[in-house]
Wavefront OBJ file of the C-alpha trace (Angstrom):
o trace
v 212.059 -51.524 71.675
v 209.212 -49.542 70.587
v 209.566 -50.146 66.731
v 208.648 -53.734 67.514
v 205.284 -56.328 68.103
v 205.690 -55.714 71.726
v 204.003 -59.190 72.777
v 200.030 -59.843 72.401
v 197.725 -56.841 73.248
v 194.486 -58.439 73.117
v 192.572 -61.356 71.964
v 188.753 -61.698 71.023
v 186.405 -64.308 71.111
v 182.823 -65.305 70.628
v 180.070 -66.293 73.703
v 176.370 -66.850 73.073
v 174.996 -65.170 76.061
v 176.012 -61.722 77.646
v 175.001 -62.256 80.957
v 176.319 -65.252 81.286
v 179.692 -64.482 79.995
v 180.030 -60.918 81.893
v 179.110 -63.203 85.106
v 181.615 -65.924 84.912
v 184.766 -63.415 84.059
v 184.069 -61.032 86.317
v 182.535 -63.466 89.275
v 184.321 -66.253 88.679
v 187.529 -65.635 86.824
v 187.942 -62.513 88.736
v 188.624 -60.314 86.194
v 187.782 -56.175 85.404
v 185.413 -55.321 83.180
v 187.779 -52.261 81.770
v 185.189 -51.536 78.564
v 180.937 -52.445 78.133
v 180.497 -50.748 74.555
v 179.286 -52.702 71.633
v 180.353 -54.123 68.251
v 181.560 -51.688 65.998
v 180.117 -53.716 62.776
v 176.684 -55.203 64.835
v 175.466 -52.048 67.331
v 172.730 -54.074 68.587
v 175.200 -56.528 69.945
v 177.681 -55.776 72.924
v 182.018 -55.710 72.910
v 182.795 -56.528 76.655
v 186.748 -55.669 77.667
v 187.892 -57.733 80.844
v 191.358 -56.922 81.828
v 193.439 -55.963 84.927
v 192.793 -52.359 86.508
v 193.352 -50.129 84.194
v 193.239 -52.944 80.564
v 197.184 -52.805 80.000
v 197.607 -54.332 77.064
v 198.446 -57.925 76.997
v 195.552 -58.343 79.489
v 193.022 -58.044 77.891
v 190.097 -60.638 76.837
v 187.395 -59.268 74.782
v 183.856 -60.776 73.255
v 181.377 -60.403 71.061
v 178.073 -61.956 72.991
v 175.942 -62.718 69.775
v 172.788 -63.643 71.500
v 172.017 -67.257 70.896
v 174.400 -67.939 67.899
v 175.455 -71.382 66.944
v 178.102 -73.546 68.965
v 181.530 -73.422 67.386
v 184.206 -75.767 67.287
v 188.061 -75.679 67.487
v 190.237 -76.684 64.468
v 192.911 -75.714 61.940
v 193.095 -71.668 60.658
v 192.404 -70.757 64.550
v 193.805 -69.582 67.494
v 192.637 -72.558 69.886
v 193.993 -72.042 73.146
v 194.197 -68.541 75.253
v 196.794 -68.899 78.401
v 196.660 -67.061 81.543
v 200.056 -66.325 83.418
v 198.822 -67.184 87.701
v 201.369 -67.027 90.368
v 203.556 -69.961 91.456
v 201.487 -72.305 93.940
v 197.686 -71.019 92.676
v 196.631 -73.545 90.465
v 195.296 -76.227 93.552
v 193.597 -72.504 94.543
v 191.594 -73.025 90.905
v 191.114 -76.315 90.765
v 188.825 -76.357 93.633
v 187.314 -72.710 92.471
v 186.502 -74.370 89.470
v 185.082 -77.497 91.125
v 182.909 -75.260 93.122
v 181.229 -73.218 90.209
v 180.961 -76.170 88.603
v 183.897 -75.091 85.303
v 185.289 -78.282 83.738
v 189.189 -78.467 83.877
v 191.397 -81.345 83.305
v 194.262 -82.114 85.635
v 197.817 -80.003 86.105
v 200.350 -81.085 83.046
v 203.402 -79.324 82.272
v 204.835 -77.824 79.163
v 207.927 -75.936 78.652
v 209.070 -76.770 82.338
v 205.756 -75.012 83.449
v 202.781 -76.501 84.980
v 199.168 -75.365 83.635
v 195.672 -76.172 84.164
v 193.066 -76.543 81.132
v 189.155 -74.991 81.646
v 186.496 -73.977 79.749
v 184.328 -70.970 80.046
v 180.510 -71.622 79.855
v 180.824 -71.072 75.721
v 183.312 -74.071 75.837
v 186.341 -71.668 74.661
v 189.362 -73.360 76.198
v 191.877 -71.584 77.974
v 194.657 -72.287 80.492
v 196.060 -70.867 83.869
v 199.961 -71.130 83.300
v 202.676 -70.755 86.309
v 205.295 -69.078 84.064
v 209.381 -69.602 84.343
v 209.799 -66.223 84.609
v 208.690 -63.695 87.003
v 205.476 -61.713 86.327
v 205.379 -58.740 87.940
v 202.310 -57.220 86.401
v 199.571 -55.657 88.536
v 196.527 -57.861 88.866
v 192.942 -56.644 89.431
v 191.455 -58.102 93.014
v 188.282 -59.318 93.980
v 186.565 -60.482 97.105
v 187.040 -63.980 96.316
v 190.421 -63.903 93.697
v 192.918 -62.035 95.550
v 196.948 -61.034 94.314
v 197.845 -64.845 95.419
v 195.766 -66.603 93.068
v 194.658 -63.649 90.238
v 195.105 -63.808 87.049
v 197.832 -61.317 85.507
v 197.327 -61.086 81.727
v 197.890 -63.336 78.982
v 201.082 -65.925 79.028
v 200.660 -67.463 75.418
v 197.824 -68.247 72.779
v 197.864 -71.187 70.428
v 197.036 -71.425 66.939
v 196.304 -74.614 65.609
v 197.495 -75.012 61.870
v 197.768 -77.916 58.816
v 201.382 -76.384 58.293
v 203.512 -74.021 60.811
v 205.940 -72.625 58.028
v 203.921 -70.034 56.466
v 202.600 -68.530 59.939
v 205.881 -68.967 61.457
v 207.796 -66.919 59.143
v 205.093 -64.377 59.536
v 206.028 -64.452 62.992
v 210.072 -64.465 62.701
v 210.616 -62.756 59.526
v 208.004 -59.909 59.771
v 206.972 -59.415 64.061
v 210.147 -60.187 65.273
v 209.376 -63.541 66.619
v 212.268 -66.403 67.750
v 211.586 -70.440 67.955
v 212.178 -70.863 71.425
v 211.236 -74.543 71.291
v 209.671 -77.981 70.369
v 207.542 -80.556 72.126
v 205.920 -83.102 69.967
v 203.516 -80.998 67.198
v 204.013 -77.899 69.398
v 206.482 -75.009 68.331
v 207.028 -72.115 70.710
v 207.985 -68.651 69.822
v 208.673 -66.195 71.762
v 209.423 -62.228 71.452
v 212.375 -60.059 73.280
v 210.574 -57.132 73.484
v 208.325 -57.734 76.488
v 208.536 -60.185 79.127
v 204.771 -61.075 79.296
v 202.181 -61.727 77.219
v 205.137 -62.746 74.214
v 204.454 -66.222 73.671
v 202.805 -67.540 70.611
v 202.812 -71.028 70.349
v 202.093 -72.999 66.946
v 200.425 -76.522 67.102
v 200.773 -78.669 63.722
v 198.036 -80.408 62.986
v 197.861 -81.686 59.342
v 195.313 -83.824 59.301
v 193.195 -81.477 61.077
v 189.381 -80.059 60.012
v 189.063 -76.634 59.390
v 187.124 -74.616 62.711
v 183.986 -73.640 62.782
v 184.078 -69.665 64.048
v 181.195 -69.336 66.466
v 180.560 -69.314 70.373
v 183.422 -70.657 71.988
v 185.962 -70.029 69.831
v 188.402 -67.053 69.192
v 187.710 -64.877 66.567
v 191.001 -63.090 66.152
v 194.373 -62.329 67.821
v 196.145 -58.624 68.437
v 199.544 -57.834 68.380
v 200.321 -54.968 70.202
v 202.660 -51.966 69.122
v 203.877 -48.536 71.100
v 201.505 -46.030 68.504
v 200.019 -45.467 64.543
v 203.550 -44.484 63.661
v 205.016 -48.156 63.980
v 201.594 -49.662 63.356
v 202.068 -48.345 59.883
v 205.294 -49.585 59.073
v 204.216 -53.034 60.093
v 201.178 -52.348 57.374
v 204.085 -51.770 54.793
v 206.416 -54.316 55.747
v 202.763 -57.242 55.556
v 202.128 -55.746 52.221
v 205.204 -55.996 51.146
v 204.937 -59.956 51.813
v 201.920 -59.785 49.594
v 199.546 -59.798 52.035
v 196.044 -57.922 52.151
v 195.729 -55.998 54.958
v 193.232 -53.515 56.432
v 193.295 -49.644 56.381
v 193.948 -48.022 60.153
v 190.823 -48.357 61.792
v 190.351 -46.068 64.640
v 188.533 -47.958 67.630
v 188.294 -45.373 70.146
v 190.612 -47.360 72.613
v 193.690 -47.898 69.945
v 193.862 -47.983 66.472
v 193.783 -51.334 64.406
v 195.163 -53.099 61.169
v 193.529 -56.576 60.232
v 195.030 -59.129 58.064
v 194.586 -62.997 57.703
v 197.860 -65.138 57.828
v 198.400 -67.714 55.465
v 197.276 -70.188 57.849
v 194.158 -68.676 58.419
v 193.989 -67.288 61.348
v 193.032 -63.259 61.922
v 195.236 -60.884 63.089
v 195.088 -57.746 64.224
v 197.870 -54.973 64.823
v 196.658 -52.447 67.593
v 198.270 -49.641 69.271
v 198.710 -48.774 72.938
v 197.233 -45.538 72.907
v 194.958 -43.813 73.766
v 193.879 -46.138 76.101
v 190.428 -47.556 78.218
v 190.487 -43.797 79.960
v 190.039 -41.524 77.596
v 185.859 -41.444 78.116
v 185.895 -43.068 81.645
v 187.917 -42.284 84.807
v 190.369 -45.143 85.419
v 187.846 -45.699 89.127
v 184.808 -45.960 86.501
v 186.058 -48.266 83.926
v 182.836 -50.646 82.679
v 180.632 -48.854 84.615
v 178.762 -47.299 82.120
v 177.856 -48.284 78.630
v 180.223 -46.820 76.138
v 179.067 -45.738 72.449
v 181.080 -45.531 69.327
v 180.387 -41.305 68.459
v 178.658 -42.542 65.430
v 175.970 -44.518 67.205
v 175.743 -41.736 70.365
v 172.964 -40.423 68.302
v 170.624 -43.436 68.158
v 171.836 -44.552 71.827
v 168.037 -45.108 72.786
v 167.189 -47.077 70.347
v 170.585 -49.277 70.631
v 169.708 -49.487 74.602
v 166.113 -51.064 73.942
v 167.363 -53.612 71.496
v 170.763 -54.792 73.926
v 170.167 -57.460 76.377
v 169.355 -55.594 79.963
v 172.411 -56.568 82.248
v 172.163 -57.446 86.235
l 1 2 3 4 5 6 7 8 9 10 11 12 13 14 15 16 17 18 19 20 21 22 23 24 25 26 27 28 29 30 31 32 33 34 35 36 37 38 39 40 41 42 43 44 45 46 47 48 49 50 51 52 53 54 55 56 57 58 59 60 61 62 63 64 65 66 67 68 69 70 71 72 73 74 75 76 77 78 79 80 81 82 83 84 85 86 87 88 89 90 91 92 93 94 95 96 97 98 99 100 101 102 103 104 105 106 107 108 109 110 111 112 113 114 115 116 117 118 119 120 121 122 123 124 125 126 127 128 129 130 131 132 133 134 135 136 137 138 139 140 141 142 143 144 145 146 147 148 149 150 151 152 153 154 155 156 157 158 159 160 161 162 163 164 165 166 167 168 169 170 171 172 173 174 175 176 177 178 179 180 181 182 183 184 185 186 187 188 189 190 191 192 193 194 195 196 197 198 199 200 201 202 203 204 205 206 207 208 209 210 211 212 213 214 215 216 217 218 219 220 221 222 223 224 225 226 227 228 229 230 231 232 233 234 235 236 237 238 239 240 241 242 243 244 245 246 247 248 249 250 251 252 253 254 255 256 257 258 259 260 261 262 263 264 265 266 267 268 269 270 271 272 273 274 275 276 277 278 279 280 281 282 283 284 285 286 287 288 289 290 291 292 293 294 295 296 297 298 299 300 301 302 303 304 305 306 307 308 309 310 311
């Protein structure tokens, strides 16, 4: 099991306020903040982690909060939908949450035998709460308000929206291991063995479709998750081999990455398990404290006056 894509390990997105977005995952999702650091491109700009307890992989949402950046806009070449796995019997629990904090959701439909409920955060990114087929035994991360009934417990599926399935798809079978689990209408699930969350990817043909426009509220890329750099790298052979460009390892102090854009567009990431949201905070401190890439450490005060002050 280990030499495979072991399911999704994170995905990131884009939100136009920091504050605001830390507020409504943590308050109002009811979600951990595992990881405040900042962008490893943009220091002057934050990378929040929200996850379970301890940021298992396949749990976790991250953002880049560029202050004030332009609206974005779902469409073809992107991953357009993020789902949440809830427990069976929660979703009334989030309707009315969401009614009372003001989120806009549309009513309960079903997919795949499984009943899920569309919202958007305050960036307009759209995600889902899904009641999966299969049991979910993951740990959850409680709040005063979201407790183990209704929590959230990591990812059930993303959706990439796409003029033509075929080229992504055999990315997905031929290369990560990926099966075509089935069809309804323009939607194509596929689903991995490996794991039994977090290992649904579902493809949404769209041909006619306009091209995204990769700002606040959308995703900005997709990561598959694998055991360690070992298998990472043999994954980085077998994509290159498909004549693909992919990325050099990129250490990123939590796990180590590979980027590469498939043919439909949309970016993906490989990243590894280890070492994990512990290794510079205790698992009882995680997003306590704001966390510097060791090149920036140096210029830490300067980075501090220039990131928006957090309540």
């Amino acid at each position: 099991m280990n030499n495979n894509i072991l399911g999704l390990h994170h995905i990131t997105a884009i939100a136009g306020n920091a504050q605001r977005n830390l507020d409504f995952y943590t308050n109002v999702l009811g979600v951990r903040l595992v990881k405040k650091t900042v962008n490893f491109d943009d220091p002057g700009t934050y990378h929040f982690y929200f996850g379970n307890e301890q940021g298992a992989p396949g749990t976790i949402l991250t953002f880049f909060p560029w202050e004030g950046i332009d609206q974005g806009k779902n469409g073809t070449g992107m991953a357009t939908e993020i789902g949440y796995s809830v427990p069976t019997g929660s979703l009334d629990f989030w309707k009315d949450r969401f009614t009372r904090f003001n989120v806009p959701f549309e009513e309960v439909q079903e997919r795949f035998g499984e009943k899920f409920l569309v919202f958007s955060d305050p960036d307009g990114l759209k995600l889902s709460l899904i009641e999966p087929k299969t049991n979910d035994t993951r740990s959850i991360w409680e709040t005063a308000e979201v407790k183990k009934e209704t929590a959230t417990k990591g990812f059930h599926s993303t959706t990439l929206t796409l003029k033509s399935i075929e080229p992504t798809a055999k990315i997905l079978t031929d290369i990560f291991g990926y099966s075509l689990q089935g069809q309804e209408g323009n939607r194509y699930r596929f689903v991995t063995n490996a794991v039994e969350n977090a290992n649904i990817i579902d493809l949404l043909a769209d041909p006619d479709g306009q091209r995204g426009y990769n700002a606040a509220g959308t995703n900005h890329h997709i990561a598959f998750r694998v055991a360690d750099e070992k298998v990472q790298m043999e994954f980085r052979d077998k994509i290159l081999t498909k004549g693909l460009k992919i990325t050099p390892q990129i250490d990123r102090d939590y796990f180590y990455s590979l980027y590469f854009r498939e043919p439909g567009g949309v970016l993906f990431e490989i990243a590894t398990d280890n070492p994990g949201f512990t290794v510079d905070e205790p698992l009882d401190k995680l997003g306590t404290s704001l966390r510097l890439p060791k090149q920036y450490e140096p210029a830490r005060e300067e980075i501090e006056k220039v990131l928006p002050v957090l309540k």
